[in-house]
C-alpha positions in Angstrom: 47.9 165.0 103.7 47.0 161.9 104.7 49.1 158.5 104.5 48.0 154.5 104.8 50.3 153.3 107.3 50.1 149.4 108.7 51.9 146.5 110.6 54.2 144.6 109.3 56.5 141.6 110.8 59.4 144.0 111.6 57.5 146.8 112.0 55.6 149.3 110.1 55.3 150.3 106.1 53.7 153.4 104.3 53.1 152.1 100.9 54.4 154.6 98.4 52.1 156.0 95.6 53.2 157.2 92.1 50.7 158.6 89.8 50.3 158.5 86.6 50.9 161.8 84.7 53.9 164.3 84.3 52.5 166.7 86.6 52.8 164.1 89.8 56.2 164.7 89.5 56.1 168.0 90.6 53.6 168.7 92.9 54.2 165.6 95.3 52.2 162.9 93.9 55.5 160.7 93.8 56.2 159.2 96.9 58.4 155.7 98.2 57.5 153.3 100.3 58.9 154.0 103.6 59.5 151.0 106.0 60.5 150.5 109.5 62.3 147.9 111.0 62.4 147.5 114.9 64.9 146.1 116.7 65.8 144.9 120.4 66.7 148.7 121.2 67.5 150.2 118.1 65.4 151.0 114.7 65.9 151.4 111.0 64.2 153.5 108.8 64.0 152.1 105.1 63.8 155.3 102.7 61.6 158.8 103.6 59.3 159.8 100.8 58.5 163.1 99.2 58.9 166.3 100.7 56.3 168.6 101.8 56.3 171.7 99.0 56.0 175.4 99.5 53.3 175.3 97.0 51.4 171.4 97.5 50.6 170.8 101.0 51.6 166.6 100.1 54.2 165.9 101.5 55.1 162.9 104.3 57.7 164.9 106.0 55.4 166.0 109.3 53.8 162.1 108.9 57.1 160.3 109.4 57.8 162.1 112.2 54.7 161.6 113.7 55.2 157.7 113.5 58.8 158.1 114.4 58.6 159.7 117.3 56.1 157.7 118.6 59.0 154.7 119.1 60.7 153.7 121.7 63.6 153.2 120.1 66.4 155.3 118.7 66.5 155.7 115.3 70.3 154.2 114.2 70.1 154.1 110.6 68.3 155.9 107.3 68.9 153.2 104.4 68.6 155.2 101.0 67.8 152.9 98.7 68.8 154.8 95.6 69.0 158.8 94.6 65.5 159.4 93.1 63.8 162.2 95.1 61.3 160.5 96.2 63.0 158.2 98.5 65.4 160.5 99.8 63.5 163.8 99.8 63.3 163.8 104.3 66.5 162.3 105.1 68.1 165.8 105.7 65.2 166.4 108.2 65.4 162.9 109.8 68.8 163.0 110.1 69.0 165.9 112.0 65.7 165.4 114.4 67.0 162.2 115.5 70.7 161.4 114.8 70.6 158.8 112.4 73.3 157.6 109.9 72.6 158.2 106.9 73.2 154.7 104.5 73.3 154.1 101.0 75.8 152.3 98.0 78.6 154.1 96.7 77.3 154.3 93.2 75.0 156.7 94.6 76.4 158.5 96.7 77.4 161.4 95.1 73.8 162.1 93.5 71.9 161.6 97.1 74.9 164.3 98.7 74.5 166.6 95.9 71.3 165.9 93.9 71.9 168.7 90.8 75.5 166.3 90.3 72.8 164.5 88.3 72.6 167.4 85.7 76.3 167.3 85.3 78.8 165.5 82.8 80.5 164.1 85.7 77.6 161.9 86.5 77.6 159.9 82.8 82.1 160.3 82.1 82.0 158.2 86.2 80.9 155.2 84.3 83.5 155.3 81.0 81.1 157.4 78.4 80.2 160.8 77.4 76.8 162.4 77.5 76.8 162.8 73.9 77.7 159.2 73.6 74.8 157.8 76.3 72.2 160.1 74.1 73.4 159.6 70.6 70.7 156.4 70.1 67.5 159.0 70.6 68.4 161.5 67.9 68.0 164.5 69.5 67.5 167.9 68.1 70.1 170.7 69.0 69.3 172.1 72.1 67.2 169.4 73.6 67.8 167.5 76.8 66.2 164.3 77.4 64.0 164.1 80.6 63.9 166.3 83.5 67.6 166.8 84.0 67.7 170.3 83.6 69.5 172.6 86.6 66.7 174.3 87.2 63.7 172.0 87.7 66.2 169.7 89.8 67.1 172.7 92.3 63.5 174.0 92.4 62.1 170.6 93.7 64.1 168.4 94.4 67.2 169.4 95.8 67.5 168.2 99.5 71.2 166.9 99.8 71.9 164.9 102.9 75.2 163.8 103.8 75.7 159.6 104.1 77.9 158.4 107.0 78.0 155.3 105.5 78.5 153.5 102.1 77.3 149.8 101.9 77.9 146.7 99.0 76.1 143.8 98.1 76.4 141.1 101.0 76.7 143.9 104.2 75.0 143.4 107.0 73.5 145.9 108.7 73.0 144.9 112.4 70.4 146.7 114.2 68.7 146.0 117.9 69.9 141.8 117.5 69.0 141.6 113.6 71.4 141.1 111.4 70.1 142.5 107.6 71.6 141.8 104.3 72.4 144.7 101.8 71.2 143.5 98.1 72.4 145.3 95.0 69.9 145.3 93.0 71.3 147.1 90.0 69.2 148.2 86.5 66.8 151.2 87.7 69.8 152.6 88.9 73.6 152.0 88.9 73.8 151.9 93.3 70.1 150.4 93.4 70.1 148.1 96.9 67.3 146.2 98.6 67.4 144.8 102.2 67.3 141.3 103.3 65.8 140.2 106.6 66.1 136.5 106.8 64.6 136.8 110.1 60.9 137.2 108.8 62.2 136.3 105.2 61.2 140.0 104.1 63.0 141.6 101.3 62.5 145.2 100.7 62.8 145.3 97.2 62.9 149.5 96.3 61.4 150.1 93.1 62.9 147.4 91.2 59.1 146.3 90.1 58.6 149.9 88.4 57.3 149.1 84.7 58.7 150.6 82.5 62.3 150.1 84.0 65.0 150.8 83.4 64.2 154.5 83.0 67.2 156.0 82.4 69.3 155.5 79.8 72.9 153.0 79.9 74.5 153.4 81.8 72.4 154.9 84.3 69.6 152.1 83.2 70.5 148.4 82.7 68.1 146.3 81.1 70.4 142.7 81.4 71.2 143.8 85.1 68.0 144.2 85.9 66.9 140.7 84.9 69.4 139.2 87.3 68.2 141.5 90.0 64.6 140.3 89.8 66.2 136.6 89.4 68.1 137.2 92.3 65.0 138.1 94.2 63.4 134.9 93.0 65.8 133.1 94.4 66.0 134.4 98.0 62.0 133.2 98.0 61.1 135.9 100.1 57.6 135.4 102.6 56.5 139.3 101.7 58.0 141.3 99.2 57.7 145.3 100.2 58.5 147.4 97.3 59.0 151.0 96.5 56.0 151.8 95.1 52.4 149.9 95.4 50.9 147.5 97.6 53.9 144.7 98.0 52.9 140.7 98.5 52.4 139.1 101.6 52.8 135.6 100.9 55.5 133.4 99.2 53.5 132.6 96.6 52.2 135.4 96.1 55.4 137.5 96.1 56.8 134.5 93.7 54.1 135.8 91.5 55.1 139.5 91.6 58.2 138.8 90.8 57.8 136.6 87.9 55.3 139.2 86.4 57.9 141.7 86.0 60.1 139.0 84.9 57.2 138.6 82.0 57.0 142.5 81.8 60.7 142.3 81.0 60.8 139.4 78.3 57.6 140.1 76.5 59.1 143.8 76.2 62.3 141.9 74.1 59.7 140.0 72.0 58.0 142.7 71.3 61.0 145.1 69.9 62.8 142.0 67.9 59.4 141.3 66.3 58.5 145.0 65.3 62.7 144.6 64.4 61.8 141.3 62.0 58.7 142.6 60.2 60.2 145.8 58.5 63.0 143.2 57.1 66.2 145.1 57.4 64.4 148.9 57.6 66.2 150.7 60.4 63.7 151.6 63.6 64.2 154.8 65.6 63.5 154.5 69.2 60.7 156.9 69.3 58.8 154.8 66.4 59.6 151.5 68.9 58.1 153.0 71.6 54.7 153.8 70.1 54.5 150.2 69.2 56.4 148.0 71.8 54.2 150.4 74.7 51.0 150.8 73.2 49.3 150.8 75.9 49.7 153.4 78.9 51.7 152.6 81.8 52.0 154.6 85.1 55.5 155.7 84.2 55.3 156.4 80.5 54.4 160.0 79.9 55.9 162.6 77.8 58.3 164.8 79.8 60.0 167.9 78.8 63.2 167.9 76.7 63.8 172.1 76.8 62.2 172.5 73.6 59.0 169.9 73.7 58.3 166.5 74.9 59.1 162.9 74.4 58.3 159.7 76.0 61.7 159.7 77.9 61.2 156.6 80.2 59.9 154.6 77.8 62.2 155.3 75.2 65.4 154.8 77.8 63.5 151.3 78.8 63.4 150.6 74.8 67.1 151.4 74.5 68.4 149.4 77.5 66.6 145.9 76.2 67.8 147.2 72.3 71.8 147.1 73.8 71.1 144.4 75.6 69.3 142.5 72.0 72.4 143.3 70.4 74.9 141.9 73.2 72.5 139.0 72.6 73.1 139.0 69.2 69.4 139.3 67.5 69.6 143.3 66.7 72.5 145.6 65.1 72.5 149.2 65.8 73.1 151.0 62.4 73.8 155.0 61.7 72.1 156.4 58.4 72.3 160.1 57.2 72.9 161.0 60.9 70.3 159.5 62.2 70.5 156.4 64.5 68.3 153.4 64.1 68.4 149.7 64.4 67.6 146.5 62.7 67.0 142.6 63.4 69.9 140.1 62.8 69.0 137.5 61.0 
């Protein structure tokens, strides 16, 4: 397999792909960003991408270390960014070629040391809610999960634990070889979501908090109102190139000013977009599934139909949907209503 790799001010970045279909998932054609920064005598390596498959020859396992151990430097930390698979998939690997500490935020934690705690109640009743509770809004059938969650399909590909050394919160720093980088929680695609702030070059490695559709889980686990004050976080900090998780970054203020306030407009016109379709059934309750086909018309990278045990469903989407819906009704322009067992909601006028 072969990987773009190039420059950047602290060092070097492998942009991170994700395709468009269910099936990347599986055979590999999901990978981070992975970034290196390079210090005076030590580096630090920002996620590891995908792992290499007994059955898809993709991986960037071998690549990384081909890069890595091309430095001079000793490798001091691995900074996880979040749990998904794809960022943490060779930090077992890299931990053990090169001695690294492993780094990530608490919130986290337990998923990136055990990745099938992700398919367990424990993972949902840490944040004050039951499973049953978190899925009641997408009116499931018996029997059906929502989204790849299942113990087997987690084990099969992507269970490689690693154990962290070291948890980090939102203001840390992280000194490495004379630089002194700040830890930003970046909450809403995830609950321990974190960037990293180098105000020496003014780069922020912003994870995959530009994915669209996001949130893509559902609340808890996805945060539609946290995630706006992540991106206007990021704003703020007016960062000179913004590397993300996945894609091709910005390399310029204004251009990563720009990035940023798309996803910001990704974000609001999805809100317009549910409290109209909301508005012009006057009072008729909407399911999620029947907002989805109208709010996301229009195929995005991340909204496919995945598996649910028993068929499919637009599970991203419709977790994206249901984040901005319990956010709409904090705000006070939707109401969540429960009719003949079946959960829908409705405009407030």
């Amino acid at each position: 397999m072969i990987f773009f790799w190039a420059q950047t001010p602290d060092g070097w970045g492998i942009p991170g792909i994700h395709g468009p279909l269910a099936a990347d998932e599986l055979d590999g054609y999901v990978q981070s960003g992975v970034y290196l920064i390079r210090g005076n005598g030590a580096n630090l390596l920002i996620d590891t991408g995908n792992w290499t498959l007994p059955e898809h020859d993709n991986g960037m396992g071998d690549f990384l270390v081909s890069l890595l151990d091309r430095e001079k430097n000793p490798l001091k930390y691995i900074f996880i960014t979040h749990f998904h698979y794809d960022h943490v998939g060779n930090a077992a690997t890299l931990k053990r070629r090169y001695g690294a500490k492993v780094v990530c935020h608490p919130l986290d934690r337990p998923i990136i040391e055990d990745p099938l705690f992700v398919t367990r109640r424990e993972n949902i009743t840490r944040f004050g809610l039951t499973p049953e509770a978190m899925l009641e809004d997408f009116n499931l059938e018996p029997g059906e999960s929502f989204g790849l969650a299942a113990p087997d399909i987690v084990n099969k590909y992507w269970n490689r634990p690693v154990e962290v050394d070291q948890t980090v919160n939102d203001g840390d720093i992280l000194e490495v070889g004379g630089l002194k980088l700040e830890v930003i929680h970046l909450p809403g695609h995830c609950p321990g979501h974190v960037g990293l702030w180098n105000p020496a070059t003014r780069t922020l490695y912003s994870a995959d908090l530009m994915h669209y559709p996001t949130p893509l889980g559902p609340y808890p686990i996805g945060d539609a109102k946290a995630h706006a004050r992540s991106i206007q976080r990021c704003l703020a900090l007016e960062p000179e190139l913004l590397l993300e998780g996945h894609g091709l970054s910005a390399y310029s203020q204004a251009s990563s000013r720009r990035r940023l306030l798309h996803m910001q407009m990704q974000q609001r016109t999805t809100q317009e977009r549910i409290v109209h379709c909301l508005r012009r059934v006057a009072g008729q309750p909407l399911r999620i599934d029947e907002l989805v086909a109208e709010v996301m018309a229009i195929k995005t990278d991340l909204d496919y139909p995945v598996s649910t045990g028993i068929g499919e469903r637009r599970c991203y989407a419709e977790a994206c949907v249901q984040t901005h819906l319990l956010w709409l009704i904090e705000q006070g322009e939707a109401q969540r209503v429960k009719e003949h067992g079946k959960v829908g909601f409705v405009a407030r006028t």
